[in-house]
N, C-alpha and C positions, 0 to 999 in steps of 0.2 A: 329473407330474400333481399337482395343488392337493391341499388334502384333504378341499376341499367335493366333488371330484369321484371319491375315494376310494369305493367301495363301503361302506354302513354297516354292513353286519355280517359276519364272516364266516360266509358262507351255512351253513347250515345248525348254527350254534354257538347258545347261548346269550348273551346280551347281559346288561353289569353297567357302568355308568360308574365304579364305584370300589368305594371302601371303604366298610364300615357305618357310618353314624351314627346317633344316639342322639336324642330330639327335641330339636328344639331350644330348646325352654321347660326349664327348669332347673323338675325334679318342685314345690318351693316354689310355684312360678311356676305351674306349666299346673294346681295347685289353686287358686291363686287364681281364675284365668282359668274354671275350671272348678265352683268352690262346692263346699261340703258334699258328702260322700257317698263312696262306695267306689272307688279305685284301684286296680285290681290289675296287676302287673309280672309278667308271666311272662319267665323266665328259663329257656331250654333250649337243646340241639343243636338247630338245626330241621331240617325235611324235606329244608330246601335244602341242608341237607349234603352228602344223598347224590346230588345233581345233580351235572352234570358238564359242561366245558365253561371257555372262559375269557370273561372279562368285557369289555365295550368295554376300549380302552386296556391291554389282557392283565391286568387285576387277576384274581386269585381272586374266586370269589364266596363271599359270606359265610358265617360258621360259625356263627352267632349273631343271634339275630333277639329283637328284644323286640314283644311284640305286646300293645295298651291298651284295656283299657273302660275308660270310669266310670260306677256309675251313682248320679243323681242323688235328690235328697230325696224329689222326686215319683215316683220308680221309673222315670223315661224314662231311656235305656240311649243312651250315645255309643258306637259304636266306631270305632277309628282302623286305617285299612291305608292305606298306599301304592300297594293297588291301582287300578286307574281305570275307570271307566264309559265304555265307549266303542261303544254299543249293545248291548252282549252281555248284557244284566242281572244282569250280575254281584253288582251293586248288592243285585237282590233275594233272589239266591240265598246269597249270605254271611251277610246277613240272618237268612234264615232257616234257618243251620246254628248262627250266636249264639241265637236267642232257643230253638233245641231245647235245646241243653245248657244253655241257661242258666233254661231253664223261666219264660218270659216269652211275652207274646202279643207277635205280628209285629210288632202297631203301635210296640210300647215302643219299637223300636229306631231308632236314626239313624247311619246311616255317612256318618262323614267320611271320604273318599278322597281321596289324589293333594293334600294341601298340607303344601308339606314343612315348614312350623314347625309342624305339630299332628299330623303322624303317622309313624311310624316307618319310616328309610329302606327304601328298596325298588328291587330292582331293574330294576321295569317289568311293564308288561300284556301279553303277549306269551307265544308258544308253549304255548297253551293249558296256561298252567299254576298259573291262578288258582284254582283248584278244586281240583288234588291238592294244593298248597303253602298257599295259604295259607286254604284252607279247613281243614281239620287245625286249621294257626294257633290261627285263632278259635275254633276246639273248644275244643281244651283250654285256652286262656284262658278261653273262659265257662266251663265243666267246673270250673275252678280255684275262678272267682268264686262260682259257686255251693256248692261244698264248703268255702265259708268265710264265706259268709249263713248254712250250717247251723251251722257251730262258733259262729257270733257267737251266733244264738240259741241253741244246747244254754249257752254259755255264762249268757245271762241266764234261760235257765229250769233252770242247775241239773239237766239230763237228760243221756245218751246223746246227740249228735249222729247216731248210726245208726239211731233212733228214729222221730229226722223226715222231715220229706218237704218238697220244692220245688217249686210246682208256679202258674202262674200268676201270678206273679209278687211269691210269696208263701212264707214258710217256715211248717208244717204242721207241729202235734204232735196225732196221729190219737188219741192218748191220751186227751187234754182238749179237741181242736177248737176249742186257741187259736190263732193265727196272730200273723205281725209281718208287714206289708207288708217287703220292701228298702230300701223309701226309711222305712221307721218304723226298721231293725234301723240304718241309716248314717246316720237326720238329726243334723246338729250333728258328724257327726264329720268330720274330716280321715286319713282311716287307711291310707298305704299297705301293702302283703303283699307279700312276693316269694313267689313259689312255682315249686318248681325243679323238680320231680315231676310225671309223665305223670299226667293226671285219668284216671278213667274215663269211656269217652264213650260215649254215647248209640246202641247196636247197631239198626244201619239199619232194621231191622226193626220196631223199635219207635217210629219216626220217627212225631210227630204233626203237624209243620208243617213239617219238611224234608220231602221227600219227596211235595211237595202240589204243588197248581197257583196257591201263591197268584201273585196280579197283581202286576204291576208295580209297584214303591214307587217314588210319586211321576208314578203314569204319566199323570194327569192335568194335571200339570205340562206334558208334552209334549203332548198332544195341544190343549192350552187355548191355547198359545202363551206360558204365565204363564215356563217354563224358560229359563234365558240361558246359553246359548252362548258359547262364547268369543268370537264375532264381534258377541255381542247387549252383552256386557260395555261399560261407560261408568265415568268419573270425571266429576271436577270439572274443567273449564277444559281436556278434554280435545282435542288436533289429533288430526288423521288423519295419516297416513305412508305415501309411496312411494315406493317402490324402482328406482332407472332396471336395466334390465337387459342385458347384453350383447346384439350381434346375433347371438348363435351360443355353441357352447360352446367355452371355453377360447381365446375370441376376446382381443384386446388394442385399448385404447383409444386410437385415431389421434388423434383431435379432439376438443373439448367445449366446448360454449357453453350458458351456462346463462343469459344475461341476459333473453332475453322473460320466463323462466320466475319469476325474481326479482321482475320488476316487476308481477307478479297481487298483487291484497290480501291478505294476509297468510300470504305463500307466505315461507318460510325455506329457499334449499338448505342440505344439508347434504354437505361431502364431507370424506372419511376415508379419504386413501390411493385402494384402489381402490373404496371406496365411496361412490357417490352416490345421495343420497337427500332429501327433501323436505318439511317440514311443512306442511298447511294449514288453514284452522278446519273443512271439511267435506270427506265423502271425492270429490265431483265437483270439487270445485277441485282436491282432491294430482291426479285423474287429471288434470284439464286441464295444469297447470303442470307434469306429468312429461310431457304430449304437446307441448308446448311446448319442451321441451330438446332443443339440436342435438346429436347423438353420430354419431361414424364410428367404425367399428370395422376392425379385422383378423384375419378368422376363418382362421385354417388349411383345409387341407383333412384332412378326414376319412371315415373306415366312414360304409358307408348300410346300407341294408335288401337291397343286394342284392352277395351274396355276402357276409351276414353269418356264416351259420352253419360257412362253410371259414373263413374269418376269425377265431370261434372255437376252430376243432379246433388252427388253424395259429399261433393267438398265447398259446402257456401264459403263465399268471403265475409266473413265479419265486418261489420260495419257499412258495406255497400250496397247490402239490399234494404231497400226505404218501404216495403211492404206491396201491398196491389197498386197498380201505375192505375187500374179503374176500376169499381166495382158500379153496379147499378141493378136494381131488382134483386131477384132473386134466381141464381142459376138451378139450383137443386129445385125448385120447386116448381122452375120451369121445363128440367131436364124429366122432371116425374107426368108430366103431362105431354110430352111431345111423342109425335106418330112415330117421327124419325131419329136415332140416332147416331151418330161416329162420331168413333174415338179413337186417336191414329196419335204414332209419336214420327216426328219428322226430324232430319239431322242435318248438320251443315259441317264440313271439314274444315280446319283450318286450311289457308291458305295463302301464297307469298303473292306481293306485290308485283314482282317480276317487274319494273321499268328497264323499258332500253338502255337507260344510262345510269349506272349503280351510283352507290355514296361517291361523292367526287369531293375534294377541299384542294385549294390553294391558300399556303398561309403566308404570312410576310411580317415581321417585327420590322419596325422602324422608328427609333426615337422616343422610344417606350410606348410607343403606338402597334396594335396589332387590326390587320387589313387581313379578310378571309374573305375569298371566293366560293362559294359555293352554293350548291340545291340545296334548296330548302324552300318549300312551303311556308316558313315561318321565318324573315331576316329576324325581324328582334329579337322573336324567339332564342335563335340560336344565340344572338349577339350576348341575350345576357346570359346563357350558359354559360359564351365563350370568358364573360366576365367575370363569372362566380371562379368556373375554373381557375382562371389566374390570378384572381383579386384584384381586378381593375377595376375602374370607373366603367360604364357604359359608353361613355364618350371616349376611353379607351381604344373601344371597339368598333370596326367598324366590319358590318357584312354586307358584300355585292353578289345578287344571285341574278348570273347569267340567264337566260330564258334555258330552261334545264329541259331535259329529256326524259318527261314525265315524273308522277310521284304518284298516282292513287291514292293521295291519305298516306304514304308509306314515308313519307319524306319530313316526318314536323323536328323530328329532333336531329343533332350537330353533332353527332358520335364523330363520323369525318373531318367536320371542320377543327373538334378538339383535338383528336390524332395529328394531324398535318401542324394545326399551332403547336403542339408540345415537343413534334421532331422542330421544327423550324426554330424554338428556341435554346431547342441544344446544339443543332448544325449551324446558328449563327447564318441561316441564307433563306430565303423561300424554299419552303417542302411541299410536294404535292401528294396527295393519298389518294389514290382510287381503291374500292375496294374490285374484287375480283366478285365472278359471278357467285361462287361459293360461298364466299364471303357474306353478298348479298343475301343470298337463299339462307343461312344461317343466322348471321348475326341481326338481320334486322328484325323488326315484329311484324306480326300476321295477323291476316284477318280472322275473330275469333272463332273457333266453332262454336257447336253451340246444342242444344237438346232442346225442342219446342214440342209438347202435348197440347193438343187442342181434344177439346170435350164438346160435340155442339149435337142442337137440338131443333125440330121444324117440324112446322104440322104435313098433309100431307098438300096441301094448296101451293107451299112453296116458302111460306114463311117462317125466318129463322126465327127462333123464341129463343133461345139459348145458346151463349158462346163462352165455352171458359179455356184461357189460354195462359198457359206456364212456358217463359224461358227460360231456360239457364245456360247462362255464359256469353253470346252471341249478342245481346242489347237490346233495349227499349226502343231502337230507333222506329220508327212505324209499328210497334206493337200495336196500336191501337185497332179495330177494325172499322172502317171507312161506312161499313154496311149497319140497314138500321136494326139493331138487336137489343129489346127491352133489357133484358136480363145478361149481365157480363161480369164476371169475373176475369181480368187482365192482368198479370203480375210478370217481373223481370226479377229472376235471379242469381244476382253476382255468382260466380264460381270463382275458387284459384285454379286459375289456368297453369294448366304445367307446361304451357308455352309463354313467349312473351309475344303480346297479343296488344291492337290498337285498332286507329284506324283504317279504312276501308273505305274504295268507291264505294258511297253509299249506306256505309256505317252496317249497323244488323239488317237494314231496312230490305235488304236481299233477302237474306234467313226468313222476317217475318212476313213477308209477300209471299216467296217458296210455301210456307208452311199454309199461310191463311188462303190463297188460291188453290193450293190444290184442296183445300178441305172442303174448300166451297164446291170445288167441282165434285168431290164425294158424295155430298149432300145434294144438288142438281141431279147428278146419276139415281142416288137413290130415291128422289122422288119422281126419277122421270121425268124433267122438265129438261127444258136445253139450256147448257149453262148459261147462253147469253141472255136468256130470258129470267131465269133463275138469280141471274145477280142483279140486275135492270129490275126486278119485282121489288128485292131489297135493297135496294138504293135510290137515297131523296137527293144527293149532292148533286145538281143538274150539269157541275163542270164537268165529273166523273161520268156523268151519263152521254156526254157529252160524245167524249174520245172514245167509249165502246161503242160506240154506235157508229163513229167515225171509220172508228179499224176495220168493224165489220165488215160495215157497207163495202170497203173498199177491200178486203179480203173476200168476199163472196161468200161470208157465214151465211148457213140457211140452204145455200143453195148445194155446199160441196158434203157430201157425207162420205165417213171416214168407213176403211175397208180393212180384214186386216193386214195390208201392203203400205196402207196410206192412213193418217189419223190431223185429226185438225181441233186445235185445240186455241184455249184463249184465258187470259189473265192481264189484271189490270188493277190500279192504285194509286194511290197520291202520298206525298212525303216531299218536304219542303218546296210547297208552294207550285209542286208540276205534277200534274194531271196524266197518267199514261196507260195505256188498253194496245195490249201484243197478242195479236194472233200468229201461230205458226202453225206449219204444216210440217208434219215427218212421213220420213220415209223408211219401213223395216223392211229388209231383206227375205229374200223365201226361208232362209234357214235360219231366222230368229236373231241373229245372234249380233249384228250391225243396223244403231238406228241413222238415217242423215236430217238433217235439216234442210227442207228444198226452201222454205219461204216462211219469210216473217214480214208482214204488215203491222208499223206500230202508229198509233197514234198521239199527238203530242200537244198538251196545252200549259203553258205555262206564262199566261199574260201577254202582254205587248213583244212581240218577236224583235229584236233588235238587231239581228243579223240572220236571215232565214239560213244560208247556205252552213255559216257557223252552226248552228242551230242544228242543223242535219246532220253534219259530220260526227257534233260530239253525241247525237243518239245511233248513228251510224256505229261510230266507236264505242257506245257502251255494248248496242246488242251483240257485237262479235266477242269484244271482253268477256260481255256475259254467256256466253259458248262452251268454254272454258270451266266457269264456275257449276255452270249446270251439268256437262256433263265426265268431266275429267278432272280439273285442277284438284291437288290435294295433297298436302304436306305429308310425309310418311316421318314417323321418328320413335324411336327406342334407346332405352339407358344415355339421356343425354345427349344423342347425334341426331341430325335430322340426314335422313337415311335418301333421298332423290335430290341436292343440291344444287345441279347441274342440267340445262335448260334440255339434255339427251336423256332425262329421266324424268324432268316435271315437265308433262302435257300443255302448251301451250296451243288456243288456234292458230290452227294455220290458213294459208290461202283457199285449199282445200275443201274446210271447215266451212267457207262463210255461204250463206244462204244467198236469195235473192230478196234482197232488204226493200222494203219502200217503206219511206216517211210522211204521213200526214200531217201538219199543220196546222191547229186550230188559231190564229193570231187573234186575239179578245185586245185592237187597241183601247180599250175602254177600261182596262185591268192592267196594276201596275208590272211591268216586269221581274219575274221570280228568274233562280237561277236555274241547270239544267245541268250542270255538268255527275249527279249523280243516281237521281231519281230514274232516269231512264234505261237504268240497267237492272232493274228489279223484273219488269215484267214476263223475261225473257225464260227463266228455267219453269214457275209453273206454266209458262204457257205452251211448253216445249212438253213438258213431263203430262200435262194433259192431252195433250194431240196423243202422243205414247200411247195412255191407258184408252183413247178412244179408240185406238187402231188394235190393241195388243189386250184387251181388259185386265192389266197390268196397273199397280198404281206404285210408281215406284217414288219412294218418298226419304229418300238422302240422297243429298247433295256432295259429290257428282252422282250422276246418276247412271253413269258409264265408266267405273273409274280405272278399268284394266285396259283402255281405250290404247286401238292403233292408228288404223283409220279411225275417221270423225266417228266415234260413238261404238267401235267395234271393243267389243267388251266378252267378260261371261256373264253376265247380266242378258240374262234371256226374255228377250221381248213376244214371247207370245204365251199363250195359256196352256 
């Protein structure tokens, strides 16, 4: 197997492409580049210490993280992260955790994200972890910066520093009700600080602009059409670039005639081993002069869609299964004594990422320096591929990613950005590569499928005694079960995926919520109990108790009983650090055969809320996502081709699709803030697939679960008994 065809992450880890680096402007330098005014270098352990997991390429992940403001004469505030904007508005929200601590209005501030010569290495955007890691960051960075605008002034007025006050973006001696603006206390200077010491930060409670709804920064950019894209991105003198692509995967090239394709005006092939590729002055010529090239290929034969999931069970990866991820008690001994039992196998499709805005690369040689624009979830990431690729330095290279047009986990690696640098260094000009939608749907990796057996066991009271659960292929992510079960046997294992497979909103943590909510509600039915009672009996975690009880209430469980036209269902779970409980209601048609989603109530706890409206959106945007997943989305493929590549064959939601959504809120400011951008797309299909079985005594248990879908859920999947 190639290593383009390698899985990108292993499922359910952390992801790191190397080692920390430091920026890359030499501190002299990024003041010049930067003018007059205040630098502050925080120097500490950081958060990411206490993560765990290893890094692309098995590197450690760093010990050490330097995190930069400056703020300028006129008091406007740069800050620099390596995190990246890729819908999530992370953008806004970082924001405005710098301008709390740093006692500044919203506006002051400007974050540069994700260009690796101006801000400090970084792992990546990914596993909802931009919020607990490097929000912290920026705390105590501003925190810092600010307890040293006060020392500057106590210094020039001669007072107590603990006297004054910060506030607006101004230091305050309440004494005299003189003030210095920041940009008055730093004009004319060049001053950097190190500061090695935890600030004190700003208790949530007390939050005046974290903790709000403000809007989106810069959202008018997007909505005007005025923001560019990596795919909007242009140079000077720039071609466009495409890529010839195999007939199949892991096919071999029979034949190749490139001469019609040559002789278009100012088409350049380019070929590299086994790469062939193309420049030409606009992007309908590169496509004509790529349809223009003769290629035979020799695909092997391979896995389809049918008899994939025994295909899984029966092909472990060597080396990647670490044994039970939990055991405890005894299952067998538990499962010999239990009133009740099921034992179900539950399935998950592979599935594409589908973003708005495919691979996109802008590349540019200059000076034996290469400059690449593009999405990517991961600038360094990519940078040091693009470094390995050509045998540069790192400082070689430099990657700017525009605010891109989503990635779900689909986006960590630089396939585009290497393409677009390798035309650009043969056409001698900036090359730009989009891939095409097909392109998309093919060449990139998918979320995995996956095969999940659960074995469980309960007296007749309500209490689980036994729970034994086998993956394979899909991941550890949330394997674990939340609920309290003496007796457990849990294991994740590896498959060779006969597709190329990574990550995902939300990693497996979809798969295994799907699989362990509807079992639970198995076991609820078969004892007769209601399932919200039924899980509420087994569960101590009082956050989780928290938000079912939350959804409920506010969905009217208890009171609505399902018929079979109407069914109401409910599922719930935690996985990094966010708390979530989805109640939905469905609706089947008198002829079986079409289910709809009328309503889903979800509930949501994930620490200190830091932007509520953000906050609603991206659970707003997971449960429609998750729509998709549960009841349609599904990669189709045989002998090497992926057989629906084209957004007129693979089911996406549509407006049609979406329910009537409400979001609850649980804001715990007393609890640090967790991320949110993936966990709240789990809840959505078993709580959708058990309304189903309530309405229909159907328990339909693979993912999609409507997958010949026209309308929303119309299928041959027959919804009643």
């Amino acid at each position: 197997m190639s290593r383009r065809d390698q899985p990108v992450l292993e499922l359910g880890q952390s992801s790191s492409p190397g080692r920390p680096r430091s920026l890359q402007l030499a501190r002299r330098d990024f003041l010049k580049v930067l003018g007059g005014g205040l630098l502050v270098c925080l120097t500490r352990t950081s958060a990411w210490t206490q993560e765990s997991g290893r890094a692309f390429g098995g590197h450690e992940l760093p010990k050490d993280v330097s995190a930069w403001l400056h703020i300028a004469v006129d008091g406007q505030v740069k800050v620099f992260t390596g995190k990246v904007e890729v819908g999530q508005n992370i953008r806004t929200s970082l924001a405005q955790l710098v301008a709390e601590e740093l006692k500044v209005p919203f506006d002051a501030i400007t974050m540069i994200m994700g260009d690796t010569d101006l801000t400090p290495w970084d792992m990546g955007t990914f596993g909802s972890r931009t919020t607990p890691t490097m929000g912290p960051q920026l705390r105590i960075m501003a925190a810092a910066a600010r307890e040293t605008l006060l020392d500057m002034a106590a210094q020039r007025w001669h007072v107590d520093p603990t006297t004054l006050t910060a506030a607006e973006g101004r230091v305050i001696d309440p004494q005299t009700s003189r003030s210095f603006t920041y940009g008055g206390l730093t004009r004319g200077e060049k001053l950097v600080k190190t500061v090695s010491s935890e600030e004190s930060l700003t208790p949530a409670p007390e939050w005046k602009i974290a903790g709000t709804a403000v809007p989106k920064a810069e959202g008018r950019d997007f909505v005007t059409g005025k923001h560019k894209y990596p795919s909007d991105i242009t140079r000077p003198e720039m071609m466009f670039g495409a890529v010839l692509r195999p007939d199949g995967f892991n096919a071999t090239l029979a034949s190749l005639d490139t001469s019609a394709a040559e002789k278009l005006p100012g088409v350049k092939v380019v070929r590299d081993g086994d790469f062939i590729g193309l420049v030409a002055p606009d992007a309908f010529a590169a496509q004509s002069a790529l349809a223009a090239i003769q290629a035979k290929w020799n695909v092997p034969a391979q896995p389809s869609n049918q008899g994939l999931f025994e295909y899984l069970k029966n092909n472990p990866e060597t080396g990647r299964d670490d044994g039970p991820q939990h055991v405890s008690g005894s299952v067998a001994q538990a499962m010999a004594g239990a009133d009740l039992k099921v034992e179900e196998q539950y399935t998950v499709a592979y599935i594409a990422h589908a973003p708005l805005e495919p691979r996109a690369a802008v590349a540019e040689w200059d000076a034996g320096k290469l400059t690449v624009w593009t999405g990517t979830q991961r600038p360094f990431g990519v940078r040091d591929e693009l470094a390995e690729a050509f045998h540069l330095s790192p400082a070689q290279v430099r990657v700017i990613q525009p605010d891109m047009g989503s990635g779900y986990g689909g986006k960590h690696t630089g396939e585009a950005a290497i393409e677009a640098a390798r035309l650009a260094k043969a056409a001698g000009k900036p090359v730009k590569v989009v891939w095409t939608r097909s392109e998309e749907f093919t060449w990139a990796y998918f979320r995995p499928a996956g095969l999940i057996e659960i074995t469980a066991g309960a007296r007749r009271d309500g209490t689980v005694v036994a729970w034994q659960c086998h993956n394979y292929n899909s991941g550890p992510a949330a394997i674990t079960t939340p609920y309290n079960v003496a007796n457990q046997l849990i294991q994740y294992h590896a498959a060779k995926s006969p597709l190329r497979q990574g990550s995902y909103r939300g990693l497996a943590s979809t798969a295994n919520h799907f699989a362990r909510e509807s079992h639970m509600d198995g076991l609820a039915h078969a004892a007769g109990i209601d399932p919200l009672e039924f899980r509420l009996k087994n569960l101590a975690d009082p956050r989780l108790q928290a938000v079912f009880q939350a959804a409920a209430a506010k969905f009217g469980w208890g009171r609505l009983k399902s018929t079979p036209e109407r069914g109401f269902g409910i599922a719930g779970g935690v996985d990094k650090g966010g708390y979530v409980a989805t109640c939905a209601e469905v609706e089947i048609d008198p002829d079986g055969k079409r289910v709809r989603i009328r309503r889903i109530v979800q509930a949501w706890e994930s620490g200190a809320v830091v932007n509520p409206d953000g906050l609603r959106n991206q659970l707003t945007g997971a449960i429609v996502q998750g729509i998709g997943g549960a009841l349609f989305e599904r990669i189709l493929f045989a002998d090497g081709r992926i057989l629906n590549p084209h957004f007129a064959q693979y089911r996406l939601p549509r407006f049609s699709d979406t329910p009537q959504v409400e979001v609850v809120l649980l804001d715990r400011k007393d609890l640090p803030s967790a991320g949110a951008g993936e966990t709240g797309l789990v809840g959505l299909a078993p709580a959708v697939g058990n309304a189903i079985f309530a309405a229909s005594g159907i328990r339909l248990r693979n993912m999609p679960m409507a997958p010949q879908s026209g309308m929303q859920g119309e299928s041959n999947t027959q919804f009643r008994s």
